[in-house]
N, C-alpha and C positions, 0 to 999 in steps of 0.2 A: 534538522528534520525530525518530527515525532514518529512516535513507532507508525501513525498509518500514513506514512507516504505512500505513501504508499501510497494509499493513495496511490494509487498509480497503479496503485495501486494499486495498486488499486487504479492508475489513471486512465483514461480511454487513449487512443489510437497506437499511436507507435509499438509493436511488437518487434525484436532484432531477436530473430531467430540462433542464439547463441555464436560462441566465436567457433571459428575453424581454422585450426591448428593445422601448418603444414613441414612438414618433417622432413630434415636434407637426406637422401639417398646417398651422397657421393660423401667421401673425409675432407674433401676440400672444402663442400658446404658446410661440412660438421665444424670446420676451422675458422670458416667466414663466420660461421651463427656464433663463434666464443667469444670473437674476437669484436663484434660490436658493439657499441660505446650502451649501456643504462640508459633509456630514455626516460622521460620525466612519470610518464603512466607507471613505468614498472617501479621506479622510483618510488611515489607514492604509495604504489599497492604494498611493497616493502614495509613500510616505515609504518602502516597504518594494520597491516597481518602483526605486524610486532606489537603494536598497542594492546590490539584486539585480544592476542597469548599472554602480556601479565596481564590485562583489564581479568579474563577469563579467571589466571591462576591468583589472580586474589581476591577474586570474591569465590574460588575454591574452596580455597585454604583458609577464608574468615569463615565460612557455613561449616566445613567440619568442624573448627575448634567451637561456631557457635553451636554446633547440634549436640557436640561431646558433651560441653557443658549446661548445655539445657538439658539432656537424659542425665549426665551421673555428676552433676557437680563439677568441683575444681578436685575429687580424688582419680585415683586412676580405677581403670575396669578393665577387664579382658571379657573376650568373646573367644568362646567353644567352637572350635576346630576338629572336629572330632574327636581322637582322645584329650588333646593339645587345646592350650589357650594362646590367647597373645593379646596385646594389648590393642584399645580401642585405637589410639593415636597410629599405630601402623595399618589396622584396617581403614581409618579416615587418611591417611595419607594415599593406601593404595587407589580405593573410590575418587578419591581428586583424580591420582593420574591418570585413570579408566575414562573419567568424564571429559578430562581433556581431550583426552587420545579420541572418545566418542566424537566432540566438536569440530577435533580439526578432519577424521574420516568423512563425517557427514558434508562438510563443504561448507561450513557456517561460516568460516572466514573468509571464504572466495570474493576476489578482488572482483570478480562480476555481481555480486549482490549485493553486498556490503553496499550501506548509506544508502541505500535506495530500494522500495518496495515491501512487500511483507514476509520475503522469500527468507531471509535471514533468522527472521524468529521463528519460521516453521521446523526451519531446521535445527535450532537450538533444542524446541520439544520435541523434536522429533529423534536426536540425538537422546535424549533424555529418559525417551520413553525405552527406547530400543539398549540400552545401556542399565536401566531397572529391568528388562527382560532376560537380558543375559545375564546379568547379579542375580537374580532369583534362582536362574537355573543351576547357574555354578554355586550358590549355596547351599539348593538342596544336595547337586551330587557329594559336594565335600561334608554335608552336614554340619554347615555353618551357622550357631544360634545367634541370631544379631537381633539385638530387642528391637522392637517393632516403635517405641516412642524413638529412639534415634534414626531413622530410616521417616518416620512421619515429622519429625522437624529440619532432616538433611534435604531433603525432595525437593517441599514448597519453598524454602527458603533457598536454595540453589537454583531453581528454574527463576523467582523474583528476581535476585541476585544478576542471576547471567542476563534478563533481559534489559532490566532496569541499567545495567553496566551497557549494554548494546545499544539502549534511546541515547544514554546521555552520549555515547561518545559518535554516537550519529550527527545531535543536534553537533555537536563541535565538527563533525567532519563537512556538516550544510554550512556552517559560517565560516569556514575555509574556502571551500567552493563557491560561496558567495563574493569572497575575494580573488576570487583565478584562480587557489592553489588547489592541490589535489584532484585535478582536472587530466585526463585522457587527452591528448591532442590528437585531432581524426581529419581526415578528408571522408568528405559524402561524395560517392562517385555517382553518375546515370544519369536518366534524362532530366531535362530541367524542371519538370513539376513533378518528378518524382524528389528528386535533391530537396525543393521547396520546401516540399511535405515534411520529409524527415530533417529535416533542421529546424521546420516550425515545432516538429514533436518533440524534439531536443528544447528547445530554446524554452517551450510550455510548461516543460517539466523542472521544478524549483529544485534545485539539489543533486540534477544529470549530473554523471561522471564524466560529460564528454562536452568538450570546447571542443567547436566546431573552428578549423583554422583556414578551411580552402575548401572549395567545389571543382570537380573532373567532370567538365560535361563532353556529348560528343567533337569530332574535329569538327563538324557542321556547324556550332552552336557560338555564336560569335561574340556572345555576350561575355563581360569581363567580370560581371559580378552577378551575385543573387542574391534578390531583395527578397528580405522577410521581415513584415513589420517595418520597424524603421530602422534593422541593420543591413547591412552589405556585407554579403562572407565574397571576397575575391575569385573567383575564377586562378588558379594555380595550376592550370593546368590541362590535356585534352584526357580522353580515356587512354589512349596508348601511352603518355606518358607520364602517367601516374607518378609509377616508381622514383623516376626520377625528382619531381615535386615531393615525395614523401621524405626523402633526404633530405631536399632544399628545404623545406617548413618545419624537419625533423619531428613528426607525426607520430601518434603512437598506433594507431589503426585505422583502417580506409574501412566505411560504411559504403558496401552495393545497395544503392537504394532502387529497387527495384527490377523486375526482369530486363536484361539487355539484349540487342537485338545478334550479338554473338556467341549466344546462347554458355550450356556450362563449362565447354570446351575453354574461354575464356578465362571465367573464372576460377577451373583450375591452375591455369597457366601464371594467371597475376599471382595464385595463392605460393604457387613457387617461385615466384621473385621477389615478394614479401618479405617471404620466411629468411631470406640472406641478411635482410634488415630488423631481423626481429620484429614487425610490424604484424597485427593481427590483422585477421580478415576478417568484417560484422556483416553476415547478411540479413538486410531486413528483409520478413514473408508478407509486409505489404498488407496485413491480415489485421482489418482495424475492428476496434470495439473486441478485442479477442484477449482473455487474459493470460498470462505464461503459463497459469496450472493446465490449462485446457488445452496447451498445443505440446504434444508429444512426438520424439523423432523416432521411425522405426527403419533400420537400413536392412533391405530387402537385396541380399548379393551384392554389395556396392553400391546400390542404387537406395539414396534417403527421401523414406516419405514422411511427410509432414502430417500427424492425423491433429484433427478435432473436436475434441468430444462436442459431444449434444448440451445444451443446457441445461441442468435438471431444475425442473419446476416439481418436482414431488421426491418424496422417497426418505428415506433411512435419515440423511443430512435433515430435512424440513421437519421431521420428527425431535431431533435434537435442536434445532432453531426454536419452535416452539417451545421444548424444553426450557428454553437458557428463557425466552419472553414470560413466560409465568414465574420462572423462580425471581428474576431480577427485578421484575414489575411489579412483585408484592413486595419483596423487600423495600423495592423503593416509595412507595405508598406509604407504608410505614412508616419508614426513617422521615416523612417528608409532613405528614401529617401537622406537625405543630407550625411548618411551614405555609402549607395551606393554609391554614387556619387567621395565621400574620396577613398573609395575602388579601383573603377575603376581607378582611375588616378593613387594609386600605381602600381597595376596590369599590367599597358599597362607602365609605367616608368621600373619596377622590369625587361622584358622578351617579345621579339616582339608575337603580335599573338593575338585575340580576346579579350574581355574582360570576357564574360561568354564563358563557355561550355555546350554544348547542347549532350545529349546522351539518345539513345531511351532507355526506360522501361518499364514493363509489370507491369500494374496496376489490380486492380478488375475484375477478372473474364476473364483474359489473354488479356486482351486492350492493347493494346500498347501505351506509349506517348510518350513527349519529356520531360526530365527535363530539369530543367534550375540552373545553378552552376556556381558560379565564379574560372575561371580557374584558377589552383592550379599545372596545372604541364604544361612540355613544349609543344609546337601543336604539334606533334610528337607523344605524348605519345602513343598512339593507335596503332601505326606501332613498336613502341619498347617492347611492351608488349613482344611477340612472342622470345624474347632470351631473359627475364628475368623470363619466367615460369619454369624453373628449379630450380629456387631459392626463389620459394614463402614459403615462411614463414605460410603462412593459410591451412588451412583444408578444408575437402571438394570440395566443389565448386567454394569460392571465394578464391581472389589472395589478398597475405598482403606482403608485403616488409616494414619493419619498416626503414630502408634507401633506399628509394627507388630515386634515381638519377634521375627520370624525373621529380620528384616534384624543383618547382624554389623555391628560397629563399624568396619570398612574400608566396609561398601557404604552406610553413611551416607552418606558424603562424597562416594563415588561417583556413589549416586544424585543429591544436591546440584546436582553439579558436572556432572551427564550423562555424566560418564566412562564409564559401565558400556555404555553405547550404543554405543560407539567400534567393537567388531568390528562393528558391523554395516556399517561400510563394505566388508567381504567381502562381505555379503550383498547390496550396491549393485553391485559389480564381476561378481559374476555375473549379476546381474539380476534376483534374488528380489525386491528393492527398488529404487528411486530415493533420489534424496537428497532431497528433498520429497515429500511424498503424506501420505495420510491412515495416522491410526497404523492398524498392525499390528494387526488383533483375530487372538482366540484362537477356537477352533472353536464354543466355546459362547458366545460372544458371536454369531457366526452365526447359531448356529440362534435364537436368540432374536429377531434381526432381523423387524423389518417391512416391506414390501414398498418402501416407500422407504429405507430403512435400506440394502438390498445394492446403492444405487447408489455405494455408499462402495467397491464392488468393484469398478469398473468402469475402473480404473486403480492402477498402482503401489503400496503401501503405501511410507512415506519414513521415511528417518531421521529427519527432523523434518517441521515442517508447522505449521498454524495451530495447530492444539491446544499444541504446543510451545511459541507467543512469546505464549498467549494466557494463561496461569494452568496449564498442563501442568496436575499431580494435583488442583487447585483447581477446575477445570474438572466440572462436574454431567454427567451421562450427556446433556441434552438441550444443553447448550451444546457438547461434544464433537463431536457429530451435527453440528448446523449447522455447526459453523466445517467440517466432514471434507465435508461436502455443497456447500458454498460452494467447496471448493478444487476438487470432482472438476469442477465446470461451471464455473468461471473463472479456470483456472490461466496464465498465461503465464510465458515463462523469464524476462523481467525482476520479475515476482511472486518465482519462484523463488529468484531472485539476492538479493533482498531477505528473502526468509524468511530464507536462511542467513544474512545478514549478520545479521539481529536472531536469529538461535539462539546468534550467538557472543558477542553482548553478554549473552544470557543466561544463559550460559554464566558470564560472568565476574560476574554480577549475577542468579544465579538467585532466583525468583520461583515461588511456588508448588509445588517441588521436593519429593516424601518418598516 
């Protein structure tokens, strides 16, 4: 899995309201809970926390020896401790152990985030940032002089180091789990089209922690299996007798999917026959299109509520988003220029006619603009539309023709490769766009909108975006919508940072493309 699975990211629907821990009161349960056997989840999460502590302590231990020796050479140095010196190699030793200690308090390694989503590397920066906070401060009180080029090549190169060590041994943990191992064994307990739901949401998600092993519907429900798609997860069992099923399957967690009609009283009761088996409790909040930053628990006397935040379409964040679309959109310009330039002289050699395409779009808050695109089909196109819409291939609103005959033999490859998009980083440097956001519709895609539909307006259109790293042309008119509606209410710029990086493996590995 790449850093943005997240995707999931960043993914829409399924949100599992964290696990819940239940803890024995009595020494007999304290005996029962020692005394049973390892299951394969804890197993896993084991063996993979260990990977994660040397991955972490050697790309520790290679930045400081690399930052020592990029500030002072292969001689030694000491750093002023106030009267006292001591040597660089014991303050870079001590910093490693600090940064460790930072990763594993922050929860970077938690068996619940790890290999899935974008939680993990916020936490790395976040460990990071908070761990330079307190080394500043305990510097100044000790009056520690530490030259400022060793601190500016330990930072960036440590924070690269730690994530770039957390993609790759991600992608190895997704082709594990690709093959069964390193899999969570769970029962989805509840009603039947609750169970449905959240096993479809499991099964959607490429790189889920959790093999779904068995379904617990009510004693009512007669059914022996539950179809999804074209699997069959078993029936293992009624709601009363769970527990027992969780032995016989030997399970690592039961998933509540959704409210029961014997309300929490229940739920804490299974959560203490659980816990004798070490099994966790997963309750899903049923709360789709919702991302995990945005669902916060607050326990009010015993009693846990569940807040919300609001969307933000404006403010402090849109300020810095902007930021990062100007600095990155000239750069890219730049760097890209002599590429351009290759482009065009195929384009006008390939097919007579322009070299970009210009076509108006409705941006933020129904604006209209012009994009800008290197043409990809004949000058024509626009007049031929009209006797090939009986054969569109898409849904909805928008037209797909996966052979579509106005496209020339250069804008194949174009299209493929995404190249044809490339101006639109003018259209990001002005502002018509950002570098993320929901794609760009056309005027009559608008007006055809339904009243949820134009909250896809309510922010930037991007160069790329979930529709992008999700099956781009492949993508149905309603899967479109969700993923564009998912991003306007839970976008962050580490989201961001991560859509682009998965647009440029897409790039080199297009997927759904025509």
């Amino acid at each position: 899995m790449s850093p943005l699975d997240d995707s999931a990211a960043i993914g829409a629907g399924l949100e599992l309201a964290g696990t819940a821990r239940y803890y024995p009161a009595s020494r007999s349960a304290r005996v029962r809970l020692a005394a049973a056997p390892a299951r394969s989840g804890e197993q896993w999460a084991t063996r993979y926390h260990l990977l994660l502590c040397i991955s972490d302590a050697s790309v520790l231990a290679s930045v400081a020896v690399a930052a020592q020796i990029g500030r002072f050479g292969f001689g030694s140095a000491d750093v002023n401790v106030g009267n006292f010196g001591i040597g660089y190699s014991f303050l870079s030793l001590g910093i490693a152990v600090a940064w460790m200690l930072a990763l594993g308090i922050s929860g970077s390694r938690d068996a619940r985030i790890v290999g899935i989503g974008s939680d993990e590397y916020k936490r790395v920066i976040s460990a990071t940032t908070s761990l330079l906070g307190l080394l500043a401060m305990t510097f100044l009180i000790l009056k520690v002089d530490v030259a400022r080029g060793y601190f500016a090549l330990a930072v960036p190169l440590g924070v690269v180091g730690l994530l770039t060590s957390r993609w790759a041994l991600r992608r190895w943990l997704t082709r594990q789990r690709a093959f069964g191992h390193y899999l969570s064994r769970v029962i989805v307990l509840g009603r039947h089209k609750d169970v449905r739901y959240v096993i479809n949401q499991i099964q959607k998600k490429s790189g889920a922690a959790y093999q779904v092993v068995g379904a617990a519907l009510p004693g009512s429900d007669a059914r022996l299996s539950v179809v999804v798609g074209s699997t069959a997860i078993p029936v293992v069992s009624t709601i009363d007798s769970v527990v027992a099923a969780v032995r016989r399957v030997e399970a690592d967690a039961v998933i509540v999917a959704g409210p029961l009609k014997r309300g929490s009283d229940y739920i804490q009761k299974l959560g203490w026959r659980l816990e004798e088996s070490r099994t966790e409790l997963v309750l899903a909040t049923g709360l789709t299109n919702v991302a995990g930053p945005r669902i916060h628990s607050r326990p009010v006397e015993g009693l846990p509520l569940m807040h919300v935040e609001l969307p933000q379409y404006a403010g402090a964040k849109h300020v810095v988003k902007r930021l990062l679309d100007v600095v990155l959109s000239a750069m890219a310009l730049l760097v890209l220029s002599p590429i351009f330039l290759v482009l065009a002289v195929l384009i006008r050699r390939d097919s007579p006619g322009p070299v970009l395409f210009r076509q108006e779009r409705i941006g933020r808050a129904g604006e209209k603009f012009t994009i800008f695109k290197f043409r990809s089909m004949v000058v024509t196109a626009e007049e031929e539309l009209a006797g090939l819409l009986e054969r569109n291939e898409g849904a909805g609103l928008l037209f797909k023709m996966e052979d579509d005959p106005r496209v020339t033999k250069a804008g194949e490859w174009l299209r493929k490769y995404s190249l044809d998009e490339l101006p639109q980083f003018w259209n990001v440097l002005r502002g018509d766009m950002s570098l993320v956001g929901p794609r760009p519709p056309l005027q009559r895609e608008v007006d055809g909108y339904k009243t949820r539909v134009h909250r896809r307006l309510y922010i930037k259109p991007g160069l790329t975006g979930m529709w992008q790293i999700n099956g781009r042309s492949a993508l149905n008119w309603h899967d479109s919508v969700r993923l564009d509606l998912y991003y306007v209410e839970n976008w962050s710029l580490a989201g961001d940072l991560i859509i682009l990086w998965r647009t440029a493996i897409q790039m080199i590995k297009p997927v759904g493309a025509y």
